[in-house]
Structures are given as C-alpha cells and as structure tokens.
N, CA, C and O atoms as CSV, one atom per row, in Angstrom:
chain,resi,resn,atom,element,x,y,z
A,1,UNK,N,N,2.657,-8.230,10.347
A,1,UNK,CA,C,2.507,-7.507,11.587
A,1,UNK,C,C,1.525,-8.292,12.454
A,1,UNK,O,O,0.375,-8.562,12.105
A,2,UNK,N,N,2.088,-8.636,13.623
A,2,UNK,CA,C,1.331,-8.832,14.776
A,2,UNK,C,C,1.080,-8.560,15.933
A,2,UNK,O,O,1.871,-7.849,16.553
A,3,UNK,N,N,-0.194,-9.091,16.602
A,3,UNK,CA,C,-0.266,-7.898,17.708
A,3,UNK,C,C,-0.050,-8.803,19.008
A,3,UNK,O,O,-0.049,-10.018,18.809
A,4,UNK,N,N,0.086,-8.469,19.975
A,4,UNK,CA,C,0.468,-8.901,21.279
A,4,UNK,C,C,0.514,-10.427,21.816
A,4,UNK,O,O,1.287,-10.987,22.593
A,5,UNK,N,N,-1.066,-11.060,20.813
A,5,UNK,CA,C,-1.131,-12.454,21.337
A,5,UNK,C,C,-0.571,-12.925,19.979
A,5,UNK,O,O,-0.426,-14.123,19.740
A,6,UNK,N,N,-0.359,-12.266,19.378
A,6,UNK,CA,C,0.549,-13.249,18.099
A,6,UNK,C,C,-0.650,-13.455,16.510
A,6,UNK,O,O,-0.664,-14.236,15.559
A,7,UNK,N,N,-1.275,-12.608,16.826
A,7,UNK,CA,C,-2.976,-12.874,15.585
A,7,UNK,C,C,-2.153,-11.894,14.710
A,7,UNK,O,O,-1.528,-10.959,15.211
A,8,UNK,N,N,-2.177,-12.104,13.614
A,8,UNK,CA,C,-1.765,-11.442,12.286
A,8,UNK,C,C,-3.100,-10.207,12.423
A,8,UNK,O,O,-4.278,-10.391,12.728
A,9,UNK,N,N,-2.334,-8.848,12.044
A,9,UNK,CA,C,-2.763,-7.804,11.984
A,9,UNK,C,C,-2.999,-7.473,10.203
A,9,UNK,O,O,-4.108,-7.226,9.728
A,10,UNK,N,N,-2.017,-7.518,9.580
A,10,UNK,CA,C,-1.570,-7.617,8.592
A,10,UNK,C,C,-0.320,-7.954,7.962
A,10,UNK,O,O,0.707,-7.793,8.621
A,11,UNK,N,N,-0.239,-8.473,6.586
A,11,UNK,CA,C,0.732,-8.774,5.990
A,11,UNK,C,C,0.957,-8.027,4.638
A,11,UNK,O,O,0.101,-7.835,3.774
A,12,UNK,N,N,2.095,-7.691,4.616
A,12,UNK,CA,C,2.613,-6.800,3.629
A,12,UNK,C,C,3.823,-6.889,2.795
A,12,UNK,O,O,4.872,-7.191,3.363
A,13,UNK,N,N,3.823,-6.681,1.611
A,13,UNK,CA,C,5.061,-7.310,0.712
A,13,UNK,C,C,5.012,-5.921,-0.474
A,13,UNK,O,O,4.139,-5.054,-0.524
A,14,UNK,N,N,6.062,-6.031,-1.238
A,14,UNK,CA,C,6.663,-4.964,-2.466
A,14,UNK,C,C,7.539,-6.462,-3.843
A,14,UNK,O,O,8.373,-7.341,-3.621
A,15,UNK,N,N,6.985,-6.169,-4.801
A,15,UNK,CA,C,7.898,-7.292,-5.494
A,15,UNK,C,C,8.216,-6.199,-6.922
A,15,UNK,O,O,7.534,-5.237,-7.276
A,16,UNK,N,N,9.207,-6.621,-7.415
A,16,UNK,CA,C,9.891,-6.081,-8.609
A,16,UNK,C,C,8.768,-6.069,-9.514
A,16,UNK,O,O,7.898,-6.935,-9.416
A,17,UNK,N,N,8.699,-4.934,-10.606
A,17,UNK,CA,C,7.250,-4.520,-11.538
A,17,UNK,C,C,8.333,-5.610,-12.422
A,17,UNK,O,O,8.064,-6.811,-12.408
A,18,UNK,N,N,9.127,-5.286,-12.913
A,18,UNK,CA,C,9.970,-6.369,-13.815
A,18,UNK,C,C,11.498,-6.473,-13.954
A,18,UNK,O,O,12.146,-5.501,-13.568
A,19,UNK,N,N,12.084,-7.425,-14.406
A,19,UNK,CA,C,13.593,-7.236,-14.307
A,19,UNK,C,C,14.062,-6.468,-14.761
A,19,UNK,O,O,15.053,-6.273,-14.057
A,20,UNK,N,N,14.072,-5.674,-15.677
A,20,UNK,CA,C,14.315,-4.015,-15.786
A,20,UNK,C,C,13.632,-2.893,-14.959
A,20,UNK,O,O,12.536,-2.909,-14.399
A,21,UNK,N,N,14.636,-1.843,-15.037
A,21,UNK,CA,C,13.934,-0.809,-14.236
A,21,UNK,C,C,14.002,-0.928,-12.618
A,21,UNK,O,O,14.648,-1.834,-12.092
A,22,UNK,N,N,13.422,-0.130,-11.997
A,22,UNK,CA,C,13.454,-0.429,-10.650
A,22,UNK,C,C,12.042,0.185,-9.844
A,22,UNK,O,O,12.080,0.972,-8.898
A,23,UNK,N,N,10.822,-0.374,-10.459
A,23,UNK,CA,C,9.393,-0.012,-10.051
A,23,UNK,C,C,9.298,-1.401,-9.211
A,23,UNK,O,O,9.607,-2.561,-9.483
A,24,UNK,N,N,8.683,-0.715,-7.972
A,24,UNK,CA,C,8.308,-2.121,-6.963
A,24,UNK,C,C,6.824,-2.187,-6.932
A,24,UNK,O,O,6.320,-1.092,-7.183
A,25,UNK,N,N,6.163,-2.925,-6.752
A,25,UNK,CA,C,4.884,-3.079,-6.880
A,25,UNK,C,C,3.725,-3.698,-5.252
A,25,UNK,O,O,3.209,-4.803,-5.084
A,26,UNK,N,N,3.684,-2.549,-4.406
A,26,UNK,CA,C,3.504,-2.847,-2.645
A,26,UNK,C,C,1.968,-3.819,-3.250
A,26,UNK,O,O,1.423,-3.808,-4.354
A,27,UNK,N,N,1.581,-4.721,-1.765
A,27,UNK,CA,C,0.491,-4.861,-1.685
A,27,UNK,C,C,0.368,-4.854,0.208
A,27,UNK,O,O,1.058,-4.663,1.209
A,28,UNK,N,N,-0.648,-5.112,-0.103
A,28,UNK,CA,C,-1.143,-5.013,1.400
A,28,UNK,C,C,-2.277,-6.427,1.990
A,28,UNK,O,O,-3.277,-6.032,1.390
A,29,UNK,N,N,-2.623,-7.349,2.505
A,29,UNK,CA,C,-3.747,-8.028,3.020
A,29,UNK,C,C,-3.886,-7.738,4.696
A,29,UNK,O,O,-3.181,-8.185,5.600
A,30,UNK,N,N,-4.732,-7.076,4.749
A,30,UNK,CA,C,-5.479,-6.498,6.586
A,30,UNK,C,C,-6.469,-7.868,6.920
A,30,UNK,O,O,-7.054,-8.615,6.136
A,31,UNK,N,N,-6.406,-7.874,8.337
A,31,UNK,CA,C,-7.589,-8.696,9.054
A,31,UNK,C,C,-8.539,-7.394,9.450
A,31,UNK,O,O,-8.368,-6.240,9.057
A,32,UNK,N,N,-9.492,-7.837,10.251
A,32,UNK,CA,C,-10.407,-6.840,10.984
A,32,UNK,C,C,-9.563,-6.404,12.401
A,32,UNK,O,O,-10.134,-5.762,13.283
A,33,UNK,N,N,-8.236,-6.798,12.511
A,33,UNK,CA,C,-7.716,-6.846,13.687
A,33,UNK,C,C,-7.058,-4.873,13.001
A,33,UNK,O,O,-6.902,-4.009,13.864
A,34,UNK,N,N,-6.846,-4.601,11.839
A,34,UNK,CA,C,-6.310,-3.453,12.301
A,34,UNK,C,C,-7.363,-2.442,12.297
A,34,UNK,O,O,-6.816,-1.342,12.380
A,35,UNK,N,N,-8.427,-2.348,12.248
A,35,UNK,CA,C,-9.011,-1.365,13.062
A,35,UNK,C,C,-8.919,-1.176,14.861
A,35,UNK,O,O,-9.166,-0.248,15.632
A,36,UNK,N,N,-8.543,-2.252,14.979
A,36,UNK,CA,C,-8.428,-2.444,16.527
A,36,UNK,C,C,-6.801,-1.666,16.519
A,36,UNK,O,O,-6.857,-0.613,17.154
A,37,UNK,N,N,-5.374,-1.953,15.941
A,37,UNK,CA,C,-4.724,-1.292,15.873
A,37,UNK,C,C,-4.352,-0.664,15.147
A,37,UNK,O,O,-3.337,-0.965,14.519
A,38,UNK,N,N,-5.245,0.836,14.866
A,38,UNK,CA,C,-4.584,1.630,13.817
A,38,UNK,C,C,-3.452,2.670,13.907
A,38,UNK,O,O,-2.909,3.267,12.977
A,39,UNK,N,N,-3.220,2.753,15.199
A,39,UNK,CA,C,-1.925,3.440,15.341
A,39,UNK,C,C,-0.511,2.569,14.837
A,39,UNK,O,O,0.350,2.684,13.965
A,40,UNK,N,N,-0.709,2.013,15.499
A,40,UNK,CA,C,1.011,1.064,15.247
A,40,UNK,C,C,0.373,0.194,14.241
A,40,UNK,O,O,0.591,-0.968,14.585
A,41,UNK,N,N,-0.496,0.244,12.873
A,41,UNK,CA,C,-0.536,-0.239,11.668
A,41,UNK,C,C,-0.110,1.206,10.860
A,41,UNK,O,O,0.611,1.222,9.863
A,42,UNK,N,N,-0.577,2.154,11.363
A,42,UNK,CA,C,-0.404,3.572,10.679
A,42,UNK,C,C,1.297,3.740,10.632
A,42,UNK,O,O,2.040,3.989,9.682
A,43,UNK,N,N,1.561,3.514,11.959
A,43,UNK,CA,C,2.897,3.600,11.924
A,43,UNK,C,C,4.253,2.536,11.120
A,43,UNK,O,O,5.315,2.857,10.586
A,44,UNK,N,N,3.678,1.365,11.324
A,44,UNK,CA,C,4.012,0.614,10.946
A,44,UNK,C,C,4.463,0.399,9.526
A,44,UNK,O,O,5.555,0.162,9.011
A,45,UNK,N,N,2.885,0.614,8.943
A,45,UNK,CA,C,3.392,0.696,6.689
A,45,UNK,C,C,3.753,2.229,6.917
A,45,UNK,O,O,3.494,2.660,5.794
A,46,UNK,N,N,4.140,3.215,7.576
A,46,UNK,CA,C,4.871,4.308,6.963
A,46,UNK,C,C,6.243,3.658,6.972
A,46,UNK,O,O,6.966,3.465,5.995
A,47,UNK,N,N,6.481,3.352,8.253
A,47,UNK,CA,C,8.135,2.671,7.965
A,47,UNK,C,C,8.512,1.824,7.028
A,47,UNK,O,O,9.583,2.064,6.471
A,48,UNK,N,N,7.722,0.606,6.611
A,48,UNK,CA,C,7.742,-0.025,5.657
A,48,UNK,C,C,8.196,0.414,4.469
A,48,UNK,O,O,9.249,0.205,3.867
A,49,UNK,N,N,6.640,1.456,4.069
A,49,UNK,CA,C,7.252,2.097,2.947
A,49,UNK,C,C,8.332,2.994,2.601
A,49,UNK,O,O,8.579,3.092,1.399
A,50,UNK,N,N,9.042,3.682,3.434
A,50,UNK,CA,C,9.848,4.439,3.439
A,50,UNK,C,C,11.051,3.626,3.437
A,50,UNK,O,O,12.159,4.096,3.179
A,51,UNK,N,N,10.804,2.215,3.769
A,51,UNK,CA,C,12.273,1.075,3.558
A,51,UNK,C,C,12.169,0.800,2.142
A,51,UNK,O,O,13.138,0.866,1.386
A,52,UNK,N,N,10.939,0.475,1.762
A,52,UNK,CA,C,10.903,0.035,0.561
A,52,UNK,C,C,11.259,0.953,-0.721
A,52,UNK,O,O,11.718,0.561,-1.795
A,53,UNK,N,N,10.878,2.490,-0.275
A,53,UNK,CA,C,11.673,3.259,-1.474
A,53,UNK,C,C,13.158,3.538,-1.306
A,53,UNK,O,O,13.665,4.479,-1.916
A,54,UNK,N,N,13.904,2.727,-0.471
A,54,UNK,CA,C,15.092,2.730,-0.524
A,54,UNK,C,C,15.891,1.746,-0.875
A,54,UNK,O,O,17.096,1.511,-0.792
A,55,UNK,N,N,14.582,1.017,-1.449
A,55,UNK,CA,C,15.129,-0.868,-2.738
A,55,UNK,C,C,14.219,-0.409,-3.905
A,55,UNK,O,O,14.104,-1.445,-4.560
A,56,UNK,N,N,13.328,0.794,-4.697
A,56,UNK,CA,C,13.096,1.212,-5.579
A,56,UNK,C,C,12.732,2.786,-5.718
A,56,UNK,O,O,12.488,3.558,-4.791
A,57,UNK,N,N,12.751,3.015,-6.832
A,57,UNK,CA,C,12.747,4.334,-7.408
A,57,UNK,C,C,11.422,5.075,-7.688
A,57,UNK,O,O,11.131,6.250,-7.916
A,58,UNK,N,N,10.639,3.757,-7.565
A,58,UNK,CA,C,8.854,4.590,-7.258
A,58,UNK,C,C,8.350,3.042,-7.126
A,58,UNK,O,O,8.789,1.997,-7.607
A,59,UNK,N,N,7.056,3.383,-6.125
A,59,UNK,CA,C,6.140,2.355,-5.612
A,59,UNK,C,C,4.570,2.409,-6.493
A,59,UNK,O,O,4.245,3.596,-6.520
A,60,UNK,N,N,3.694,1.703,-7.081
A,60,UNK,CA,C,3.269,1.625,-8.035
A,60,UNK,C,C,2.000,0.619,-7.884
A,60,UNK,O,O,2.347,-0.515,-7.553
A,61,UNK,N,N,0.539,0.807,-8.067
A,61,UNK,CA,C,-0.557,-0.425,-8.081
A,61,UNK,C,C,-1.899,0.262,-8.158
A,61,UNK,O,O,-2.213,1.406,-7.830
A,62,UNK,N,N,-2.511,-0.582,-8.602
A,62,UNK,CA,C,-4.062,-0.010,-8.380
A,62,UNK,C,C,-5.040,-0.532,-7.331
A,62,UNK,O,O,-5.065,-1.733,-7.066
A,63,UNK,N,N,-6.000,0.510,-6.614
A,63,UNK,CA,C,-6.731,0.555,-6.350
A,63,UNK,C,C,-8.124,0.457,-6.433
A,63,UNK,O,O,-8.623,1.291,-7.189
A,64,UNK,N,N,-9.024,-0.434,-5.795
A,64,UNK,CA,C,-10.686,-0.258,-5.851
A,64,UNK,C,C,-10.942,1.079,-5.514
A,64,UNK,O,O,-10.593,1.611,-4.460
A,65,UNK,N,N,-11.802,1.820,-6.793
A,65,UNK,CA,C,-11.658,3.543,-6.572
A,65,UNK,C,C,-12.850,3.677,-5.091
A,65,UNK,O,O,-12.997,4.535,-4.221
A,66,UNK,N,N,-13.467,2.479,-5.362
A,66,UNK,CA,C,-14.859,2.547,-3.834
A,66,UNK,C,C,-14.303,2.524,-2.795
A,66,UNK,O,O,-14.888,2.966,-1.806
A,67,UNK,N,N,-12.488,1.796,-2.654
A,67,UNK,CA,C,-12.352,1.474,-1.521
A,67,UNK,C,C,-12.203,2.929,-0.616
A,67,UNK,O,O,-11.044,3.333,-0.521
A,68,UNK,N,N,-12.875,3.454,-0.188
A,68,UNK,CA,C,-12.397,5.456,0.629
A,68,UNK,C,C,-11.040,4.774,1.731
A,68,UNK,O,O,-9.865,5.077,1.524
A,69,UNK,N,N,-11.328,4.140,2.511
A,69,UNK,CA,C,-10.364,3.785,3.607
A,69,UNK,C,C,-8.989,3.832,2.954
A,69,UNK,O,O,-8.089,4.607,3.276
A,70,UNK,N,N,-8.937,2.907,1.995
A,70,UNK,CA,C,-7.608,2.333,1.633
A,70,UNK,C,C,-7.143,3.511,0.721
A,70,UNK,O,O,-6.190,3.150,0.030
A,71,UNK,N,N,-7.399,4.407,0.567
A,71,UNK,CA,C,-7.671,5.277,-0.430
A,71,UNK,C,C,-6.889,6.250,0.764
A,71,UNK,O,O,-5.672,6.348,0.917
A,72,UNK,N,N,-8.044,6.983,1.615
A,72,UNK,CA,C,-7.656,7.719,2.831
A,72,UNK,C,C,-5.631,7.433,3.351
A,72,UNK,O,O,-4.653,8.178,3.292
A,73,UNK,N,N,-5.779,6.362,3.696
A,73,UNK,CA,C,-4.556,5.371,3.946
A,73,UNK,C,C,-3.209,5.791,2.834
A,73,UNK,O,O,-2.117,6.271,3.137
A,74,UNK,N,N,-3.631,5.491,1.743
A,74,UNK,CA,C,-2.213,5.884,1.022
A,74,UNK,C,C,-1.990,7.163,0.618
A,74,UNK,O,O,-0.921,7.633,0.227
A,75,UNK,N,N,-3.675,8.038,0.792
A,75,UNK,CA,C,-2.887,9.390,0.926
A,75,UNK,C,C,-1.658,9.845,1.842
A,75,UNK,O,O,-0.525,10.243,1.574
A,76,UNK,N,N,-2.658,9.524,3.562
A,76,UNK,CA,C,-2.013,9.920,4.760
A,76,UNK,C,C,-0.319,9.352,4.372
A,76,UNK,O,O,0.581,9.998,4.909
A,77,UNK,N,N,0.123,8.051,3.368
A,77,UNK,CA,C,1.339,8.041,2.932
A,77,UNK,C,C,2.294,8.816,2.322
A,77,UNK,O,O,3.524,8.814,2.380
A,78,UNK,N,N,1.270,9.661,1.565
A,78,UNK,CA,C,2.113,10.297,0.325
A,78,UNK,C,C,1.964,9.577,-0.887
A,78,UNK,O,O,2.932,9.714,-1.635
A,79,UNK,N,N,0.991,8.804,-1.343
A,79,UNK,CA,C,1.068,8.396,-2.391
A,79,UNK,C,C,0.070,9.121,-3.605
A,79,UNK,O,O,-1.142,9.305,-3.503
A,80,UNK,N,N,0.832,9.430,-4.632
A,80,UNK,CA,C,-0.238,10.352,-5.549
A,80,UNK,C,C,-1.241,9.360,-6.242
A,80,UNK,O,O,-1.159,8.137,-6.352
A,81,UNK,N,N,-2.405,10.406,-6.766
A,81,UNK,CA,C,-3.180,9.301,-7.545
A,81,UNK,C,C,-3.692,9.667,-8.796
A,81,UNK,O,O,-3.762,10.892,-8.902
A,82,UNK,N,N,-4.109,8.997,-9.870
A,82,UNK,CA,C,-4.323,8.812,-11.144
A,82,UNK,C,C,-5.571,8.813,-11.108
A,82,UNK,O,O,-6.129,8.415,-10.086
A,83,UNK,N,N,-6.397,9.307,-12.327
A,83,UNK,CA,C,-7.700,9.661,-12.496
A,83,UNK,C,C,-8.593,8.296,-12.004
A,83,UNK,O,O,-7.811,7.517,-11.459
A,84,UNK,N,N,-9.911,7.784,-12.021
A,84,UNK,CA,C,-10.303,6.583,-11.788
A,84,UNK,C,C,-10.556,5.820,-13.665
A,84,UNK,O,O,-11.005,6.626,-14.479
A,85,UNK,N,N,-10.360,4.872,-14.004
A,85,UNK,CA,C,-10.676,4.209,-15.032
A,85,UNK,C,C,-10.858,2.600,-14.813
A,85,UNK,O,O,-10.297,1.788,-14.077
A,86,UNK,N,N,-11.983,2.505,-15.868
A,86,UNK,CA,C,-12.814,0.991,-15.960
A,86,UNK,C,C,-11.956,0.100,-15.967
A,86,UNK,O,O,-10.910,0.342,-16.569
A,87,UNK,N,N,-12.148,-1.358,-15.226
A,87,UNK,CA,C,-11.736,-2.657,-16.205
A,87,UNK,C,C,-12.706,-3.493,-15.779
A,87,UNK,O,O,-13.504,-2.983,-14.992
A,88,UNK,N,N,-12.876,-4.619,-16.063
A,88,UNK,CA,C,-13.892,-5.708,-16.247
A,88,UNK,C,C,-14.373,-6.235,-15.064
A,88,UNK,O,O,-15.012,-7.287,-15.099
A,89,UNK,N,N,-14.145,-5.615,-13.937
A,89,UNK,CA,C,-14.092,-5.987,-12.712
A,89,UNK,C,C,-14.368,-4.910,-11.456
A,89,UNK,O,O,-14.502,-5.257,-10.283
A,90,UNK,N,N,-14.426,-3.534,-11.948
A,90,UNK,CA,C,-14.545,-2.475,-11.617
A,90,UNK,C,C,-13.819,-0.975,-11.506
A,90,UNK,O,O,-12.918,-0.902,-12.342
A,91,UNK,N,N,-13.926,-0.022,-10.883
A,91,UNK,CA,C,-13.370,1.076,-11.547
A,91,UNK,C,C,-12.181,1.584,-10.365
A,91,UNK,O,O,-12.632,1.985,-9.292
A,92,UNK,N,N,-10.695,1.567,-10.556
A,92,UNK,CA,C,-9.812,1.389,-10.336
A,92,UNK,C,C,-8.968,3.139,-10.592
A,92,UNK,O,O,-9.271,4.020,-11.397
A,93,UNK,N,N,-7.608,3.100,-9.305
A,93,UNK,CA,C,-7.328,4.337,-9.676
A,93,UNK,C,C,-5.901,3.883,-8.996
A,93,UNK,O,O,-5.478,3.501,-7.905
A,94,UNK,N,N,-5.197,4.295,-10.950
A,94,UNK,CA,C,-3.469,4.147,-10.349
A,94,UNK,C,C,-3.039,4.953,-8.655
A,94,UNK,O,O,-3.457,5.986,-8.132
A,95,UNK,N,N,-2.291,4.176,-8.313
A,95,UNK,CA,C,-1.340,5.312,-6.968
A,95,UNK,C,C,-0.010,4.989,-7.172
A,95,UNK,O,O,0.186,3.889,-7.690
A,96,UNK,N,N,1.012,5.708,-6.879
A,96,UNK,CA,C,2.496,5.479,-7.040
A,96,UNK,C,C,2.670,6.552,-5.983
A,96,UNK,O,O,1.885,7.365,-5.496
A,97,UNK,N,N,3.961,6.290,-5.787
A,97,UNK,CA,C,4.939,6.990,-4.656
A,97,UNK,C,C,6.611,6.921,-4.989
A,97,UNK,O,O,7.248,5.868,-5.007
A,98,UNK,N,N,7.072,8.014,-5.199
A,98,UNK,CA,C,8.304,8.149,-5.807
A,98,UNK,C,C,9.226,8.191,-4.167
A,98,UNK,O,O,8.832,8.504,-3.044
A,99,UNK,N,N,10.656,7.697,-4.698
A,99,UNK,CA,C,11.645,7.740,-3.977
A,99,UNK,C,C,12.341,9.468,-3.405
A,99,UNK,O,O,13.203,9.914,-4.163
A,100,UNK,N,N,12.075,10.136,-2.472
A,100,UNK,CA,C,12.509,11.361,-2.259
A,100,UNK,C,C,13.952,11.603,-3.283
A,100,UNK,O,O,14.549,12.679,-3.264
C-alpha cells in the first residue's frame, strides 16, 4: 500500500501454514507513514483480509502480547485471541480468524 506520492505505507502478504490443509499465515510490515493514514490502512487490510479468507479456511500467527496497537488492530478485524505464553524472545499471543 501506497500513498499519494508513491512512499510505501505498508506491505502485506498471507503464505500457506503448509502443503496440507488450508491455514494461511498473514503478516504485516507498517512504516510510520500509517499513522498518517489510518483510515484507508484500516480500510485497506479489512479488504485484504476478507480476500484472503476466500484462498483459506482460517488465518493464523502470533503476536508481541506488548504490542496494544497491533493487538487493538486485529481485534477491530475480527480476529480471536489465545491466552499470552512465553518463548525465548518474549511473551506472545496466538490470533486466528476463521473463514465465515
């Protein structure tokens, strides 16, 4: 996603969890440019995602449990979330989003 003069807002991708099954696995990388546009970024990964559960059967990844924003963000999606638990790097909380 970019914005008017052409500066990457963000970039966003979904890749297969594995060749079986049909779990996609979203990510997301933001500049500081989408606070400047959070409407048409808001708008933007809803459409996304709502394309993307129509190439899988649930959307699937973890989260930095500190991150609140990004957190805030995939609620306002619809994405449910999983208790917070440790790994070696810090404390993390599944989210997935099933296909209506």
């Amino acid at each position: 996603m970019r914005d008017a003069e052409g500066r990457i807002i963000c970039m966003a991708g979904v890749s297969p969890y594995s060749l079986i099954g049909n779990t996609g696995v979203p990510w997301l990388l933001g500049t500081e440019l989408v606070d400047r546009h959070k409407r048409a970024f808001m708008v933007e990964t809803r459409r996304v995602v709502t394309r993307w559960l129509t190439m899988f059967d649930v959307l699937r990844n973890v989260v930095d449990a500190r991150y609140v924003a990004a957190l805030r963000w995939l609620d306002w999606l619809g994405f449910e979330f999983g208790p917070p638990f440790v790994l070696a790097h810090g404390v993390f909380r599944r989210v997935w989003k099933e296909s209506p």
